[in-house]
VMD Tcl script that draws the C-alpha trace (Angstrom):
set ca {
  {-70.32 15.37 98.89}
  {-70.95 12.46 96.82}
  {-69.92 9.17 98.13}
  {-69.65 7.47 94.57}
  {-67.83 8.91 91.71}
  {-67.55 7.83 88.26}
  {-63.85 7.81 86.93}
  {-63.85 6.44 84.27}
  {-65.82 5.66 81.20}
  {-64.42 4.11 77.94}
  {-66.88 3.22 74.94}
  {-66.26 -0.49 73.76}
  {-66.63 -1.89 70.19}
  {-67.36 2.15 68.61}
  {-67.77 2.92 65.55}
  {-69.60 0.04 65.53}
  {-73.12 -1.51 63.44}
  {-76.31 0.18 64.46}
  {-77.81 -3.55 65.33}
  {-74.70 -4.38 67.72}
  {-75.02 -4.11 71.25}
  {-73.94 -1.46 73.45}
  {-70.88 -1.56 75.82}
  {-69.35 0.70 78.56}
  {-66.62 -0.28 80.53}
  {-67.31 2.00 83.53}
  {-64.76 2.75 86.50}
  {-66.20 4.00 89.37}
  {-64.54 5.01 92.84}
  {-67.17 4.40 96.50}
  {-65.75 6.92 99.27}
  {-67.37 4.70 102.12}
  {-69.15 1.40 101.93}
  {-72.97 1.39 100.81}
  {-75.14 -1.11 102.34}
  {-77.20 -0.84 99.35}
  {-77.43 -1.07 95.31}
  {-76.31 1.20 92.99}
  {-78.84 1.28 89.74}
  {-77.30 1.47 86.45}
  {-79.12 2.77 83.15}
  {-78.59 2.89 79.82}
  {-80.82 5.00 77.99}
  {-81.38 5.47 74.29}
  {-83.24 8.69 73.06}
  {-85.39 8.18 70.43}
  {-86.89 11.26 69.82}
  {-86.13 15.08 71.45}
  {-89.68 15.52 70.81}
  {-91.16 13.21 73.20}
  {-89.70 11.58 76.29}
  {-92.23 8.54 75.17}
  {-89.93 7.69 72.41}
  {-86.82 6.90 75.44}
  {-85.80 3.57 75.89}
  {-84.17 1.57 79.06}
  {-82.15 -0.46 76.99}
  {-80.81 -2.16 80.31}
  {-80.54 -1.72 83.91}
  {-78.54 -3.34 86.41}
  {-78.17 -3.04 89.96}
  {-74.51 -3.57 91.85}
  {-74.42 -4.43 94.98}
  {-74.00 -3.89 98.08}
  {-70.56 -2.11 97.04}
  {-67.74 -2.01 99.01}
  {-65.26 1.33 99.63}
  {-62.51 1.90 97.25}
  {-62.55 1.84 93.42}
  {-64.29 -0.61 90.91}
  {-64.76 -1.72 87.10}
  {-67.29 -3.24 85.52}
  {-68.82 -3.54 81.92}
  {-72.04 -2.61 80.93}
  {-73.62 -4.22 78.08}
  {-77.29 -3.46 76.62}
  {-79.11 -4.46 73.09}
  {-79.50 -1.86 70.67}
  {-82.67 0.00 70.86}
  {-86.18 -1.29 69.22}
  {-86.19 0.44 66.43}
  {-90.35 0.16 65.78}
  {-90.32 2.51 68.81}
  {-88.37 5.70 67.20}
  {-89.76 7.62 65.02}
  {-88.59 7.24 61.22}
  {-87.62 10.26 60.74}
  {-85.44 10.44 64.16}
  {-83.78 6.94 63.17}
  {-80.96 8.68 61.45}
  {-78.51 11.47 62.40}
  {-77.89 12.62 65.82}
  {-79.38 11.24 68.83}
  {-78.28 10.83 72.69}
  {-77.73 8.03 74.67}
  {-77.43 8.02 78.33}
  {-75.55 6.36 81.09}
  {-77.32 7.00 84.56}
  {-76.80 5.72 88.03}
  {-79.01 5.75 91.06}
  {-78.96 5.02 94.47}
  {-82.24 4.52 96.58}
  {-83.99 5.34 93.74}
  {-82.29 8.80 93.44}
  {-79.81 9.53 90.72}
  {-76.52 11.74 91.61}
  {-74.93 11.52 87.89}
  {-76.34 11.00 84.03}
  {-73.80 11.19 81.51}
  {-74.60 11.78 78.04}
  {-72.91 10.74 74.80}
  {-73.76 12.02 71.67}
  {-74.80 9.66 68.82}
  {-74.31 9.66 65.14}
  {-76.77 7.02 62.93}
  {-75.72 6.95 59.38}
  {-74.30 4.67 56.11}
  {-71.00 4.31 56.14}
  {-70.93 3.59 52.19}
  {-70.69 6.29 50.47}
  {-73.32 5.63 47.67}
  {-75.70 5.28 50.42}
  {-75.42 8.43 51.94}
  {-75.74 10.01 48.43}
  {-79.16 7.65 47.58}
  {-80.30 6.52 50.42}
  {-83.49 3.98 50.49}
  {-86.68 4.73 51.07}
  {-86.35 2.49 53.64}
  {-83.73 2.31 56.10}
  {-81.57 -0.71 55.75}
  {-80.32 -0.89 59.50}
  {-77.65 -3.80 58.75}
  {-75.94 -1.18 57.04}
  {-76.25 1.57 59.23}
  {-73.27 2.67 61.75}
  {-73.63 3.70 64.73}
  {-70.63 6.25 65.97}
  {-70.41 7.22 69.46}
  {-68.60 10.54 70.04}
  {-66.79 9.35 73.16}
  {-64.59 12.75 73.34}
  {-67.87 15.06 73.40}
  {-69.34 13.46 77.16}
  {-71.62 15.43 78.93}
  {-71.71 14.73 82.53}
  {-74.75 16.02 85.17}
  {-73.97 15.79 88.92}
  {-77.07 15.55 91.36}
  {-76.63 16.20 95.40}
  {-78.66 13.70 96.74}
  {-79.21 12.32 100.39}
  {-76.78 8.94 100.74}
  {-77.79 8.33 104.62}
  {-80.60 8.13 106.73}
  {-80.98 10.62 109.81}
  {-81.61 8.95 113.17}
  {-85.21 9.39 112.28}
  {-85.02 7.72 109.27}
  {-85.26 10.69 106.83}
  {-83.50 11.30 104.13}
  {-80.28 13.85 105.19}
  {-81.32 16.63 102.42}
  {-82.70 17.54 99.65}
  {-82.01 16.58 95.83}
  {-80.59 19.25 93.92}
  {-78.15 19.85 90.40}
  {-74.33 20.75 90.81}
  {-72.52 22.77 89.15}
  {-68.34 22.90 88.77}
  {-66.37 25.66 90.08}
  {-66.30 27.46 87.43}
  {-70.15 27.70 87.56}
  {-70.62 26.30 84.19}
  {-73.56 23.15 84.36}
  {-71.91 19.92 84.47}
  {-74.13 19.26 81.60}
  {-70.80 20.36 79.97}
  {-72.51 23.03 77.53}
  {-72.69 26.38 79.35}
  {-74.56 28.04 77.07}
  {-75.07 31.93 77.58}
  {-78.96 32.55 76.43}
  {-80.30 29.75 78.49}
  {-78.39 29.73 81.85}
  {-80.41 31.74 83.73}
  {-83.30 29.41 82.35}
  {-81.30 26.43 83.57}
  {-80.80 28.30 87.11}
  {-85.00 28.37 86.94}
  {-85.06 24.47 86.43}
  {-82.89 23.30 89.21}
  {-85.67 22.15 91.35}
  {-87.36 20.58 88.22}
  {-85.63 17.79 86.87}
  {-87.89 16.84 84.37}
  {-88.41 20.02 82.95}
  {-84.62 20.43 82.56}
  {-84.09 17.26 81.31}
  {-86.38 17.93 78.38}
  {-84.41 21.03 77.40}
  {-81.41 19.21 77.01}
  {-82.51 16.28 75.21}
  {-83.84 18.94 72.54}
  {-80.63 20.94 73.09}
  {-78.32 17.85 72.66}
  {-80.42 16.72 69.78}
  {-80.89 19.88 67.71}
  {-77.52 20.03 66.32}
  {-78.68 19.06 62.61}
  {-76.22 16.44 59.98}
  {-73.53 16.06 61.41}
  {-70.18 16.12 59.81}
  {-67.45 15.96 62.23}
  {-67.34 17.10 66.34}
  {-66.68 20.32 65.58}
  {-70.39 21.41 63.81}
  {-72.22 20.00 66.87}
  {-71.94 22.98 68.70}
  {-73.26 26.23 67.50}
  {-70.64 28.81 67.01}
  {-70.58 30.77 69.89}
  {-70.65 27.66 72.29}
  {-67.41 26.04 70.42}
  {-64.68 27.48 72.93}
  {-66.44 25.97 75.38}
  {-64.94 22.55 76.17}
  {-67.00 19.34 78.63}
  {-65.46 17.41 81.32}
  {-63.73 14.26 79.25}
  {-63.75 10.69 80.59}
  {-60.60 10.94 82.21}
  {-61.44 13.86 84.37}
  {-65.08 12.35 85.45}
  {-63.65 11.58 89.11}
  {-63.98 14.58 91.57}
  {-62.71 14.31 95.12}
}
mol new
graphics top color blue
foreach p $ca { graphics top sphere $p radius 0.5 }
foreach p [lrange $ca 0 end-1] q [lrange $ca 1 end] { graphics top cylinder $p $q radius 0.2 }
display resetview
């Protein structure tokens, strides 16, 4: 069972420009004290391409935390835009919030992101090049994705680690990733053991969703009765 759970997450400042800082005020709920730091992320995908294109905006580490529940906000610069491709800048993108303790993370939630003009002349011309003090960046705050990973939170009286690290899923059997879809699961089954390899289909799966136009059109059809865990159900006992 996981000794920290996130409760609550509420996007700050969103719709917001594309240049203005990120912020996340994040409640989260410690079953026992830790003796040691929790590490926050934020993480900005630049490209579903390439993993080389992600960004750490920010991380922070919190410290030794106490039982019982706690709030704090989490602010990080927008990403360096001469690291993302050109043709990624725009449209829909991911950014992550990610937490870690002794260097092994037990949730990532993911929020999908939507780059575009907000006049409407602009989206029907745009530039040739991107004028970024125009651009808006609009989280979708109701679409969260949230990934659970079992992970060992004591030492044995040898001084191992108490188990192994593996992905959860609800109990309804549907990936916390929040998106059970049908052709891939029993690819996603395959991946449990290999983090990165999973990651990398998600990125591409979150990210493949084309213009988009309202909440609705980001999944594909047969996926759209399918709803994620929202912020306000993010806390598990």
């Amino acid at each position: 069972m996981a000794l920290v759970n996130i409760c609550d997450v509420t996007v700050l400042n969103n719709p917001t420009s594309f240049l203005k800082p990120f912020q996340f005020e994040i409640t989260f709920e410690c079953l026992e004290d830790l003796p040691e730091d929790l590490e926050w992320r934020i993480i900005y995908v630049g490209s579903a391409e390439s993993m080389e294109h992600d960004q750490v905006l920010d991380t922070i580490l919190v410290g030794p935390v106490p039982g019982g529940k706690h709030m704090f906000v989490f602010e990080a610069d927008p990403p360096d835009v001469r690291k993302i491709p050109v043709d990624d800048i725009m449209g829909v993108t991911v950014v992550l919030l990610t937490c870690s303790y002794r260097s092994k993370e037990f949730i990532r939630v993911g929020y999908y992101v939507n780059n575009e003009y907000d006049d409407p002349e602009l989206k029907e011309n745009p530039p040739a090049e991107i004028q970024f003090q125009k651009l808006t960046r609009n989280i979708l705050s109701s679409e969260v994705r949230v990934t659970r990973f079992t992970i060992p939170w004591h030492d044995t009286k040898g001084g191992e680690a108490d188990g192994e690290e593996k992905m959860e899923e609800d109990a309804a059997g549907v990936s916390e990733a929040g998106m059970p879809a049908p052709k891939i699961s029993e690819e996603i089954q395959a991946r449990i053991t290999a983090d990165l390899a999973y990651e990398r289909a998600e990125r591409e799966r979150m990210t493949s969703k084309g213009p988009l136009t309202d909440p609705g059109n980001i999944y594909p059809d047969e996926m759209r009765h399918y709803h994620s865990e929202d912020s306000s159900s993010l806390c598990m006992p």
